[in-house]
ZADO-1210 file (C-alpha; in nm, 4 decimals, padded with zeros to 6 digits):
<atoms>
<atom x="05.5460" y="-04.9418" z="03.4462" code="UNK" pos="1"/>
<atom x="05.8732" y="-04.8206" z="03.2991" code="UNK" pos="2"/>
<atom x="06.1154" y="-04.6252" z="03.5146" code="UNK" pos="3"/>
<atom x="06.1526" y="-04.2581" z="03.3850" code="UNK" pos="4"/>
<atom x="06.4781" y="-04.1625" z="03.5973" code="UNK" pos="5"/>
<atom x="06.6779" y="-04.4752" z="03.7048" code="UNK" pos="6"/>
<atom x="06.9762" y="-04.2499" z="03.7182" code="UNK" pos="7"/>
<atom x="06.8013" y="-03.9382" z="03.8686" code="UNK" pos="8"/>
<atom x="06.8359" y="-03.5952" z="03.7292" code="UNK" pos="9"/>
<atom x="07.1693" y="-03.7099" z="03.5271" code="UNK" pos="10"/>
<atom x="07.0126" y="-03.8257" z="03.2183" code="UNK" pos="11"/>
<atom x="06.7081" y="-03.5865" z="03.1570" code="UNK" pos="12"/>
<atom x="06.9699" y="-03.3031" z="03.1644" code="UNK" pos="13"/>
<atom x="07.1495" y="-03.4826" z="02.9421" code="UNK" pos="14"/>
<atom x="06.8822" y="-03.4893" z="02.7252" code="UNK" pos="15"/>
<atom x="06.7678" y="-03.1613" z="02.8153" code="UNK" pos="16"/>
<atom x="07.0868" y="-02.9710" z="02.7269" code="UNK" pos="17"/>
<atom x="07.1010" y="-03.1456" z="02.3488" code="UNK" pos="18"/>
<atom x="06.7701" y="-03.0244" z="02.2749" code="UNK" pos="19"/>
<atom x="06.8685" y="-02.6937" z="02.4068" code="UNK" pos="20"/>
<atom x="07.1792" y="-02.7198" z="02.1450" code="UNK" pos="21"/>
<atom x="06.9836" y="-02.8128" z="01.9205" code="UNK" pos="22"/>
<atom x="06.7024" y="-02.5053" z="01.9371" code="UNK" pos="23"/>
<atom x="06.9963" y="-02.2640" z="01.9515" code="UNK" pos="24"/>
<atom x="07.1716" y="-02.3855" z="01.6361" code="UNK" pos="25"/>
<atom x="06.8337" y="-02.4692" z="01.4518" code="UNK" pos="26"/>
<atom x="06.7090" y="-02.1275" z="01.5214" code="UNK" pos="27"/>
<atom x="07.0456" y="-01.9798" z="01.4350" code="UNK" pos="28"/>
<atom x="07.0206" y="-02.1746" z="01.1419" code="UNK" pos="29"/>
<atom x="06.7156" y="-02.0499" z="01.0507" code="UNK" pos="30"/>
<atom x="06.7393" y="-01.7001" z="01.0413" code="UNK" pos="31"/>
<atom x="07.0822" y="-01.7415" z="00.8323" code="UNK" pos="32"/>
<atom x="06.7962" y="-01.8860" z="00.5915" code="UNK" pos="33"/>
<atom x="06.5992" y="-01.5573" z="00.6009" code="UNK" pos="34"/>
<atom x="06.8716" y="-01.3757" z="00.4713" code="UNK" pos="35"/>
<atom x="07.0304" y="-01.5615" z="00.2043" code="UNK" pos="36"/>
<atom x="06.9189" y="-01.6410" z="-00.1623" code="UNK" pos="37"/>
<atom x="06.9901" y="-01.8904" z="-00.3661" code="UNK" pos="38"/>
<atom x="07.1773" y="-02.2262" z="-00.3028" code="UNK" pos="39"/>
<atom x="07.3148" y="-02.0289" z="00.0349" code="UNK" pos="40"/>
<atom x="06.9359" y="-02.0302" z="00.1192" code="UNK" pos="41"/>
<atom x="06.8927" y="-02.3973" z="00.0922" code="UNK" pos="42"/>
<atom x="07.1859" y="-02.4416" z="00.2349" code="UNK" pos="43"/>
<atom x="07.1241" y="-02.2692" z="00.5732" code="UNK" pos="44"/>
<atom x="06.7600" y="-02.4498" z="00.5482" code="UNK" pos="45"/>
<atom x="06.9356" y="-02.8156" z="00.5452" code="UNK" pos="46"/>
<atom x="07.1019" y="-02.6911" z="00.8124" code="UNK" pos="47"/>
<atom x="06.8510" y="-02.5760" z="01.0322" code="UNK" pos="48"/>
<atom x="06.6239" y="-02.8902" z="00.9648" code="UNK" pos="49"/>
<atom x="06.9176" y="-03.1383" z="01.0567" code="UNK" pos="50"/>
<atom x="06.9603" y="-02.9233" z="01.3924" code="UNK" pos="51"/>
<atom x="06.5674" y="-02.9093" z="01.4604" code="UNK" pos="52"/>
<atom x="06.4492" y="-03.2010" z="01.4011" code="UNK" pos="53"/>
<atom x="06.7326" y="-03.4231" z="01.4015" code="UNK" pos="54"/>
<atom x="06.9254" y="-03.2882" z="01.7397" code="UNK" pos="55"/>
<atom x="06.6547" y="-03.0810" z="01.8878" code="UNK" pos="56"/>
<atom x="06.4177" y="-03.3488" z="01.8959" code="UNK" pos="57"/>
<atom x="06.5142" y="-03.7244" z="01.7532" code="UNK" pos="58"/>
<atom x="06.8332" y="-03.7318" z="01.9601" code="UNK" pos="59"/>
<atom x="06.6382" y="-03.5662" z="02.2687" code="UNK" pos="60"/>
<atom x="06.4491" y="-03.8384" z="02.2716" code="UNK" pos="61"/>
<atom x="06.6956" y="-04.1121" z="02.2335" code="UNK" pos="62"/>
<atom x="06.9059" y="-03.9824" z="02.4686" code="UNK" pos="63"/>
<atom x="06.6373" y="-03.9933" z="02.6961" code="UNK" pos="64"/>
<atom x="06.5230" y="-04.3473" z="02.6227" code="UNK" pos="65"/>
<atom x="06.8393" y="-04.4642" z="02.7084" code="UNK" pos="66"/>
<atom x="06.7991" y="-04.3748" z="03.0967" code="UNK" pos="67"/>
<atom x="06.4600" y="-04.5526" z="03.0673" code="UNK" pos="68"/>
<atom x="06.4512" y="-04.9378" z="03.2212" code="UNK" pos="69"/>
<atom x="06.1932" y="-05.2011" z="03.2561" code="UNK" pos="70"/>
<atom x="06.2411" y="-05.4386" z="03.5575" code="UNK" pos="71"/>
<atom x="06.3073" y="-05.7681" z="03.4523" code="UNK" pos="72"/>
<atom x="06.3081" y="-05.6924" z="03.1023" code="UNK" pos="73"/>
<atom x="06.5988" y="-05.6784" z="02.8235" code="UNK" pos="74"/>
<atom x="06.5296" y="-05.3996" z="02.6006" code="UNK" pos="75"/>
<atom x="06.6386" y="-05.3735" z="02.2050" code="UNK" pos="76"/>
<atom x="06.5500" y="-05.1545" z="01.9202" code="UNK" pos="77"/>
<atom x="06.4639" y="-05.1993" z="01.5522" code="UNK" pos="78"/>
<atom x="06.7375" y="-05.0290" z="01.3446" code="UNK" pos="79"/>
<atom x="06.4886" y="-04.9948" z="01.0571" code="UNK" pos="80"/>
<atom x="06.1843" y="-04.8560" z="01.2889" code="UNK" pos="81"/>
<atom x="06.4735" y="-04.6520" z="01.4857" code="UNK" pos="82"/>
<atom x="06.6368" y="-04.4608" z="01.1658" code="UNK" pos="83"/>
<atom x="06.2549" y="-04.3984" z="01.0586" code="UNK" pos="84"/>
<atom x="06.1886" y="-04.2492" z="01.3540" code="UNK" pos="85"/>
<atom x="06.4830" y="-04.0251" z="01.2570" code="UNK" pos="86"/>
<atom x="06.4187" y="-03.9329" z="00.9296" code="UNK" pos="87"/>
<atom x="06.0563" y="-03.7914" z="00.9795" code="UNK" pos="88"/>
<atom x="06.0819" y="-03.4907" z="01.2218" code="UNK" pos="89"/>
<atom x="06.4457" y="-03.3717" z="00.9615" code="UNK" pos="90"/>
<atom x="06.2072" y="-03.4400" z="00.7064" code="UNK" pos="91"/>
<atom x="05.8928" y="-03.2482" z="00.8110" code="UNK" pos="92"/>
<atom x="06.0965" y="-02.9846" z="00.9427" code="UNK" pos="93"/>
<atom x="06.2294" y="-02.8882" z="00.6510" code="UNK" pos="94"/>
<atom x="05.9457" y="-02.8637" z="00.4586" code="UNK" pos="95"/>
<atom x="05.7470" y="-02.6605" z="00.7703" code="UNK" pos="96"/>
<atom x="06.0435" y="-02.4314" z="00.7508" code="UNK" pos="97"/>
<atom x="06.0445" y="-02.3972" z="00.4292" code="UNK" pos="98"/>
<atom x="05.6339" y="-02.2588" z="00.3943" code="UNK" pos="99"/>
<atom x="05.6885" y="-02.0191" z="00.6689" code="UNK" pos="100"/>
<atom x="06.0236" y="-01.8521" z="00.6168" code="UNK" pos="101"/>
<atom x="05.8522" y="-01.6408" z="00.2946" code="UNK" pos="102"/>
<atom x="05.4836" y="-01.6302" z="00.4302" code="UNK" pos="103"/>
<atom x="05.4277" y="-01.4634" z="00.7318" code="UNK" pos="104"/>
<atom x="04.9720" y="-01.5137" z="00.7109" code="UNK" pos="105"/>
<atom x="04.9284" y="-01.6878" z="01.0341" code="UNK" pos="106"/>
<atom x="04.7192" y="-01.9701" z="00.8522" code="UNK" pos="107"/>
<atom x="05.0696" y="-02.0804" z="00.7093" code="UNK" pos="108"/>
<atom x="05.1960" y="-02.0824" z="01.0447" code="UNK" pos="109"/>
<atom x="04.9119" y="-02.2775" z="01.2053" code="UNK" pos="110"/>
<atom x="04.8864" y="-02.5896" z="00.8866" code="UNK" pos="111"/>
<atom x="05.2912" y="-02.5704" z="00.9028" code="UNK" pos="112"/>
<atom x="05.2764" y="-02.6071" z="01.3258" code="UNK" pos="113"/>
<atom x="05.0235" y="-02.8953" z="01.3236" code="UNK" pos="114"/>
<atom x="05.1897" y="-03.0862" z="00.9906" code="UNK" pos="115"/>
<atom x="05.5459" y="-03.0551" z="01.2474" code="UNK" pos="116"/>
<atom x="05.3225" y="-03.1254" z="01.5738" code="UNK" pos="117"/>
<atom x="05.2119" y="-03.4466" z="01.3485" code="UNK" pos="118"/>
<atom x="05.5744" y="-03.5346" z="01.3094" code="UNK" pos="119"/>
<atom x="05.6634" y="-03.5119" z="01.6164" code="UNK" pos="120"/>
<atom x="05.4321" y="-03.7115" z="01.7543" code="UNK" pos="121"/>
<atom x="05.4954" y="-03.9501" z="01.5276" code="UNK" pos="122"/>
<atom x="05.8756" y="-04.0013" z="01.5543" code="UNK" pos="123"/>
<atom x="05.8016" y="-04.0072" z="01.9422" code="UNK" pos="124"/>
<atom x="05.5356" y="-04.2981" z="01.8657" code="UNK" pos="125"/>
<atom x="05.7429" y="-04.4520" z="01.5937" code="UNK" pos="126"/>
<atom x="06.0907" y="-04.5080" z="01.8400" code="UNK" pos="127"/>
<atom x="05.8569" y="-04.6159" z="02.1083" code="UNK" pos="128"/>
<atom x="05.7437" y="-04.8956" z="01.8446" code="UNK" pos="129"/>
<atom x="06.1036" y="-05.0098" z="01.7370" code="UNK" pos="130"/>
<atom x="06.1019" y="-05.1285" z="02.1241" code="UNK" pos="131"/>
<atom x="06.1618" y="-05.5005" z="02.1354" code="UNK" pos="132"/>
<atom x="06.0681" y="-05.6544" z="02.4729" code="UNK" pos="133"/>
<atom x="05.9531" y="-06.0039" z="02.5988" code="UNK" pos="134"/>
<atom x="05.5859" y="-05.8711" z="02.6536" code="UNK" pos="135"/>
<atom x="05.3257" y="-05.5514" z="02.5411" code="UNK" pos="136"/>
<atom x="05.2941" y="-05.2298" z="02.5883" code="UNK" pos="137"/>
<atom x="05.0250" y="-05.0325" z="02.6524" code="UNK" pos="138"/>
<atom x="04.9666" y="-04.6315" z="02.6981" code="UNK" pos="139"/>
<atom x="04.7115" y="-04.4688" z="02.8494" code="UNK" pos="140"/>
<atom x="04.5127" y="-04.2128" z="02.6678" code="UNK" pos="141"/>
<atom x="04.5464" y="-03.9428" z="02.9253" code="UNK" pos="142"/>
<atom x="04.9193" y="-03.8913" z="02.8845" code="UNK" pos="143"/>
<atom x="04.9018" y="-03.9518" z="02.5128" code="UNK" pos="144"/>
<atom x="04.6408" y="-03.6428" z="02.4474" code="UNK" pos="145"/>
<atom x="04.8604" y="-03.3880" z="02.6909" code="UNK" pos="146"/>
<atom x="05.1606" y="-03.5086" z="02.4786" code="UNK" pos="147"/>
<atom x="05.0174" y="-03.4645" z="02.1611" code="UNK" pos="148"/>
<atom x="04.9106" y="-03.0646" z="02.2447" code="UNK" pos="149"/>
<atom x="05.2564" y="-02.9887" z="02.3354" code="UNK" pos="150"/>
<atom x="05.4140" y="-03.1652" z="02.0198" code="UNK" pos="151"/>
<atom x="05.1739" y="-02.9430" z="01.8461" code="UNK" pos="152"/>
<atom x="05.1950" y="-02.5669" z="02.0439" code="UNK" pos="153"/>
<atom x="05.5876" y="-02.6542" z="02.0537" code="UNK" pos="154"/>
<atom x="05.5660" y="-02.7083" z="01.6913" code="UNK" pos="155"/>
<atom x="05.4104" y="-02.3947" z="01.6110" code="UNK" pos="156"/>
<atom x="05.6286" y="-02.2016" z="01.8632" code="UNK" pos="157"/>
<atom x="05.9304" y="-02.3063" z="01.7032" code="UNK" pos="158"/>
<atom x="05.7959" y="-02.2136" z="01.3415" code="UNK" pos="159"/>
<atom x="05.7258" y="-01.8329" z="01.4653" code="UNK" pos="160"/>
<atom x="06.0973" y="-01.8239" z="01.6411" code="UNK" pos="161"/>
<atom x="06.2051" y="-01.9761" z="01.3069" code="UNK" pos="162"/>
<atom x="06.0432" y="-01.6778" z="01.0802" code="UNK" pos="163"/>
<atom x="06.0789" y="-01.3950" z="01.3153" code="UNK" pos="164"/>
<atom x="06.3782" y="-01.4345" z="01.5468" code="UNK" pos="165"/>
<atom x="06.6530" y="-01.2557" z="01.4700" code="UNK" pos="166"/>
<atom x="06.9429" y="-01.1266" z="01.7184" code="UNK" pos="167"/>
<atom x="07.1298" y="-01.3538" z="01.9244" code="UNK" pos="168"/>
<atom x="06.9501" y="-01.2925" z="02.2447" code="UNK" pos="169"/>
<atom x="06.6285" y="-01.3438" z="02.1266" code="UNK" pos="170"/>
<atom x="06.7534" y="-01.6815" z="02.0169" code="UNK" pos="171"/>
<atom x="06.9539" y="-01.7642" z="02.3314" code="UNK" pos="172"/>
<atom x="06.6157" y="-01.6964" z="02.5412" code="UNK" pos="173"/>
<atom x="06.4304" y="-01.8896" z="02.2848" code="UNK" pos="174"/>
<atom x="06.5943" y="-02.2018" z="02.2577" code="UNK" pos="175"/>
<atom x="06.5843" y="-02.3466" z="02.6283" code="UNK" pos="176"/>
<atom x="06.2059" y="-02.2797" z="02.5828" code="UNK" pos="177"/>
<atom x="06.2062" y="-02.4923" z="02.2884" code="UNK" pos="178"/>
<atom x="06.3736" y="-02.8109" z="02.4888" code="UNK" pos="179"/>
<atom x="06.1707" y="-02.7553" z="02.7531" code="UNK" pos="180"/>
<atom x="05.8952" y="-02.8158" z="02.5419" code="UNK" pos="181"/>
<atom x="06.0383" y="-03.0842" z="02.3804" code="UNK" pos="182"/>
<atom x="06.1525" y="-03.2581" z="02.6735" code="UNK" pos="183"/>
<atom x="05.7910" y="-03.2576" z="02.8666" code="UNK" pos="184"/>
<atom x="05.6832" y="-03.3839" z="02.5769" code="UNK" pos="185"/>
<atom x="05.8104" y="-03.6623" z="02.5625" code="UNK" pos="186"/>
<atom x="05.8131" y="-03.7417" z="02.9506" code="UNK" pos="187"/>
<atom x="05.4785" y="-03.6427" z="02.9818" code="UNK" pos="188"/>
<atom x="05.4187" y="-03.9910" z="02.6934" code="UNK" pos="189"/>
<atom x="05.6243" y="-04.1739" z="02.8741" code="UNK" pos="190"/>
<atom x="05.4640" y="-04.1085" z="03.1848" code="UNK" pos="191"/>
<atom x="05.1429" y="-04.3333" z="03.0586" code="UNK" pos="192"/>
<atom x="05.3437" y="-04.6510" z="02.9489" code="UNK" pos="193"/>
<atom x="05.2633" y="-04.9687" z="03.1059" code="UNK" pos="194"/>
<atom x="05.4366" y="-05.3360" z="03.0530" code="UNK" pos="195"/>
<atom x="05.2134" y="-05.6187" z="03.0439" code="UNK" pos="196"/>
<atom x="05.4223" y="-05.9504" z="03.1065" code="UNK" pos="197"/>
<atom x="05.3603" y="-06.2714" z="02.8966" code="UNK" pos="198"/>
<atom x="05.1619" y="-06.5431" z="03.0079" code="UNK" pos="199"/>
<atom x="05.4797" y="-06.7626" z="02.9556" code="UNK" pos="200"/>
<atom x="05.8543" y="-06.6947" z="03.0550" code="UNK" pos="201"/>
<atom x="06.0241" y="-06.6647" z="02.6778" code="UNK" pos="202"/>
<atom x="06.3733" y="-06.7723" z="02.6710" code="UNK" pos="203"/>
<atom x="06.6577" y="-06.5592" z="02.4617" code="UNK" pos="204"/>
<atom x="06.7250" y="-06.2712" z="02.4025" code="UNK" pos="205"/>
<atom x="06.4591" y="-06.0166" z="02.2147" code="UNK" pos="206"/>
<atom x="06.5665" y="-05.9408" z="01.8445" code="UNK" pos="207"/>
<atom x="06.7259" y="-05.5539" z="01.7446" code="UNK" pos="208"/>
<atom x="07.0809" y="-05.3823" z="01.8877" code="UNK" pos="209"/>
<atom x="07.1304" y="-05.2347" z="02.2158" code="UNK" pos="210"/>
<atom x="07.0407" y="-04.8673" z="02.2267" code="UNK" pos="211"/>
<atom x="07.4087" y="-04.7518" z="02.2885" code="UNK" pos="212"/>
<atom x="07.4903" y="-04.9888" z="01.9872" code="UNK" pos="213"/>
<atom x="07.2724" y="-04.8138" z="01.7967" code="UNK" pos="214"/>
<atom x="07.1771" y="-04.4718" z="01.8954" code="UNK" pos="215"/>
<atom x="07.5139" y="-04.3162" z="02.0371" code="UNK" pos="216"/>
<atom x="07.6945" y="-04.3400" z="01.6710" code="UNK" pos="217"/>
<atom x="07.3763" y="-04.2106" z="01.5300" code="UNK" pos="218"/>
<atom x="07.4220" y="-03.8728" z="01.7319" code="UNK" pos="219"/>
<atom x="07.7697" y="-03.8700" z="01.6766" code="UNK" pos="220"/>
<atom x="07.7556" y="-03.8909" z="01.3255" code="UNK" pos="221"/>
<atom x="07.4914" y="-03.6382" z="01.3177" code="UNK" pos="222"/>
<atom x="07.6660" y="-03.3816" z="01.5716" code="UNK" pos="223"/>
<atom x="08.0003" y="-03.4362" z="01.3313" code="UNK" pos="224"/>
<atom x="07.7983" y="-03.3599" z="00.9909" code="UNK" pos="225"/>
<atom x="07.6328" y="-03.0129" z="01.1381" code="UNK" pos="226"/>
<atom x="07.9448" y="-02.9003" z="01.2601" code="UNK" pos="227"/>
<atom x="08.1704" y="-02.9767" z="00.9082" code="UNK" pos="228"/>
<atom x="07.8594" y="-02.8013" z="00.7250" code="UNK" pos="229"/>
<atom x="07.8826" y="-02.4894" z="01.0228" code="UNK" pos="230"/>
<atom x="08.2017" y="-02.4682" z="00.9478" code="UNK" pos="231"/>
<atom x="08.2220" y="-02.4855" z="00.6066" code="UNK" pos="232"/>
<atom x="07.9141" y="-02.2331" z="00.5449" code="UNK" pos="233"/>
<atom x="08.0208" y="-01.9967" z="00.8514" code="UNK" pos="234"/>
<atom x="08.3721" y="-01.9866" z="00.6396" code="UNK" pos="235"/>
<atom x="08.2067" y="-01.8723" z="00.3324" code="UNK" pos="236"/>
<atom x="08.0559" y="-01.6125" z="00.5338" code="UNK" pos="237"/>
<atom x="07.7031" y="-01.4558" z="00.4199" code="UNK" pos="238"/>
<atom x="07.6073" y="-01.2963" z="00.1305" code="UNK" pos="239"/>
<atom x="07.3875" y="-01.0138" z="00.2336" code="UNK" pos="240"/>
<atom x="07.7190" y="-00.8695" z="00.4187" code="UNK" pos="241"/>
<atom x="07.9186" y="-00.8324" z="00.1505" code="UNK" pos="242"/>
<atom x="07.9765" y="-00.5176" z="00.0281" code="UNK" pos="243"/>
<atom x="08.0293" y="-00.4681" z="-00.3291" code="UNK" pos="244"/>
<atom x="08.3636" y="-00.2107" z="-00.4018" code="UNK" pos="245"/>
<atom x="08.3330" y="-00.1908" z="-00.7189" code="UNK" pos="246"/>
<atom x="08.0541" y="00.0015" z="-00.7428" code="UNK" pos="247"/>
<atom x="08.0840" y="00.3508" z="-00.7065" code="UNK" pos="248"/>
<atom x="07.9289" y="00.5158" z="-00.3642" code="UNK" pos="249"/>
<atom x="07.6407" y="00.7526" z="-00.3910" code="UNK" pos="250"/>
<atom x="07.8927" y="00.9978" z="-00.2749" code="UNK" pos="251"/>
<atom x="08.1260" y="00.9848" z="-00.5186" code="UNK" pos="252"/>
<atom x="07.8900" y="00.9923" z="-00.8075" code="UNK" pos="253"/>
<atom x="07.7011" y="01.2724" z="-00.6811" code="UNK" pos="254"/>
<atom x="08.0087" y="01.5170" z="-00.6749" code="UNK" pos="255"/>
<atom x="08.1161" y="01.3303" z="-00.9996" code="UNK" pos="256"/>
<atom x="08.1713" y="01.6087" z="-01.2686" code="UNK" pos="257"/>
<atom x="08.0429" y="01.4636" z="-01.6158" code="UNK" pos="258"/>
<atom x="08.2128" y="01.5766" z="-01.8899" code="UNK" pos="259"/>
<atom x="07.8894" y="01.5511" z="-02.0807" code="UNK" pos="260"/>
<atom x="07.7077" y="01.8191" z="-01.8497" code="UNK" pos="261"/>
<atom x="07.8076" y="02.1314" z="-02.0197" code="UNK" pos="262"/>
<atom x="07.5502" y="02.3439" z="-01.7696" code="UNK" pos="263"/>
<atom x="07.6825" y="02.1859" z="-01.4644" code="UNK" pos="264"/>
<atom x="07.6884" y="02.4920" z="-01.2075" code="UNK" pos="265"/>
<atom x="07.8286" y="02.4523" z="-00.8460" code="UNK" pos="266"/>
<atom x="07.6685" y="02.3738" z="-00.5161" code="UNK" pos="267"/>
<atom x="07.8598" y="02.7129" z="-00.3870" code="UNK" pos="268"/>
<atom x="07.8580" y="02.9179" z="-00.6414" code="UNK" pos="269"/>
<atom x="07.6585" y="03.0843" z="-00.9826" code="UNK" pos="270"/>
<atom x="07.6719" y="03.0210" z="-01.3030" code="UNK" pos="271"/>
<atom x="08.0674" y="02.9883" z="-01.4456" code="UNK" pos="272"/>
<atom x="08.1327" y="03.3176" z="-01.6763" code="UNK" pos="273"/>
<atom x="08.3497" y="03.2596" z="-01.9577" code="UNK" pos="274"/>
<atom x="08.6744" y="03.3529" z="-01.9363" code="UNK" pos="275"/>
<atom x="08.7138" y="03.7375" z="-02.1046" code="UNK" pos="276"/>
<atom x="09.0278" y="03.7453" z="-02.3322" code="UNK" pos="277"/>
<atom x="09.3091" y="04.0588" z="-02.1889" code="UNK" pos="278"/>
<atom x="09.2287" y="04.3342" z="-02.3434" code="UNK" pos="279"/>
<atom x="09.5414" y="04.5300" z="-02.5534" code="UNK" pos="280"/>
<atom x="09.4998" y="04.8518" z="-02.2861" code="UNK" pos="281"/>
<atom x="09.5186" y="04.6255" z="-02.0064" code="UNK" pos="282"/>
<atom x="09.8538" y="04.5080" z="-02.0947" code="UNK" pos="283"/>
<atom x="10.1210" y="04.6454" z="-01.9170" code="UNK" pos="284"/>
<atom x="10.4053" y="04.5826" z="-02.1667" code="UNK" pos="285"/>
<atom x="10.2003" y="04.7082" z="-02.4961" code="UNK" pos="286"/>
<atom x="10.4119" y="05.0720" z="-02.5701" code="UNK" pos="287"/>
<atom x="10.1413" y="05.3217" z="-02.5559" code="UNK" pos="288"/>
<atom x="10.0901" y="05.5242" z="-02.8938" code="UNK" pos="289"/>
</atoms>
């Protein structure tokens, strides 16, 4: 059986704390989405789907594999099963963000939380099968049900923070939620995998690249690429908060005298009399006759 914490607490923190990252800045993300039309809108969306699925979960979980050991055994990974496995949860998050962020039915919410909890199920089943080993592996189906649920509840959890979350400390209490979600998860499948040795010794090495070969410049490059884009997009600042100055204020146009409105009468005061023309008796220099 496979050795969840060689290295103790050090490396499910680790991996723990990324997801965390990732929840906040997906979530973040997301409700930059909400607010913002156009090619902003997709823009934020991208965004929140790379930091979902992409740090939030796919890097959870390699970061997590890589403090897991098999006695006896040298352990490599498929780069072709392993960027797979990284593609599908950005993928399906993005398109279960994009149903629910303008529907808020609950039936959208539910076939949007089981089409993620289906994705991330399978990236977690998809980088456990880009494991190359000298032998099989087996799970039990225990472990493999009770992982499944959570993929799925945490999946539709996150889609509701997604659509209705909005200040930043509903997000902040939200997101360490979300990896701890994620993170049993993926323990909790772990937790039923079992190594069955070959009948014969092979000789060699098994074929793929050592996770830290492959996996650390993976995050990396991902981590890099969400914070340019942050950067860039928080720069260009939001849309929906810029105010327009050229327009004149209610205001102003309501104490706006048209030239046009000839029966225009004051707030304080009646109707304006026309102005009477002095009279020849009421001027003092006209010589009386």
């Amino acid at each position: 059986m496979a050795d969840l914490f060689p290295q103790g607490l050090l490396n499910p923190a680790l991996a723990y704390s990324v997801s965390a990252i990732g929840s906040f800045l997906g979530l973040t993300f997301a409700a930059r989405a909400r607010r913002s039309t156009g090619l902003v809108r997709w823009q934020w969306l991208i965004l929140a789907a790379l930091a979902l699925g992409g740090i939030a979960v796919w890097s959870m979980h390699f970061i997590a594999m890589l403090g897991h050991t098999i006695p006896g055994t040298i352990v490599r990974y498929d780069p072709l099963l392993t960027l797979v496995s990284g593609l599908v949860p950005v993928l399906v998050m993005g398109v279960a963000l994009y149903l629910v962020l303008d529907d808020h039915g609950t039936v959208r919410l539910l076939v949007s939380g089981a089409l993620l909890g289906v994705g991330v199920v399978s990236m977690h089943y998809t980088g456990m099968a880009s494991i190359n080993l000298h032998g099989e592996m087996h799970h039990d189906l225990g472990p493999v049900i009770v992982s499944c649920v959570i993929g799925l509840v945490a999946s539709t959890v996150a889609l509701w923070c997604a659509r209705h979350l909005r200040n930043l400390g509903a997000i902040l209490g939200a997101a360490p939620v979300m990896a701890l979600a994620v993170t049993a998860m993926h323990y909790t499948g772990m937790a039923g995998l079992h190594i069955v040795e070959p009948g014969s010794l092979p000789s060699g090495v098994p074929d793929g690249a050592k996770a830290t070969e492959l996996v650390l410049p993976l995050i990396v490059g991902l981590f890099v690429f969400l914070l340019i884009c942050s950067l860039f997009l928080l720069l260009s600042g939001d849309e929906d908060d810029r105010r327009d100055y050229t327009r004149a204020s209610h205001r102003s146009v309501e104490h706006t005298v048209q030239r046009s409105q000839e029966d225009y009468v004051p707030r304080h005061g009646g109707p304006t009399e026309p102005e009477e023309r002095p009279r020849q008796d009421d001027d003092v220099w006209t010589r009386r006759r």
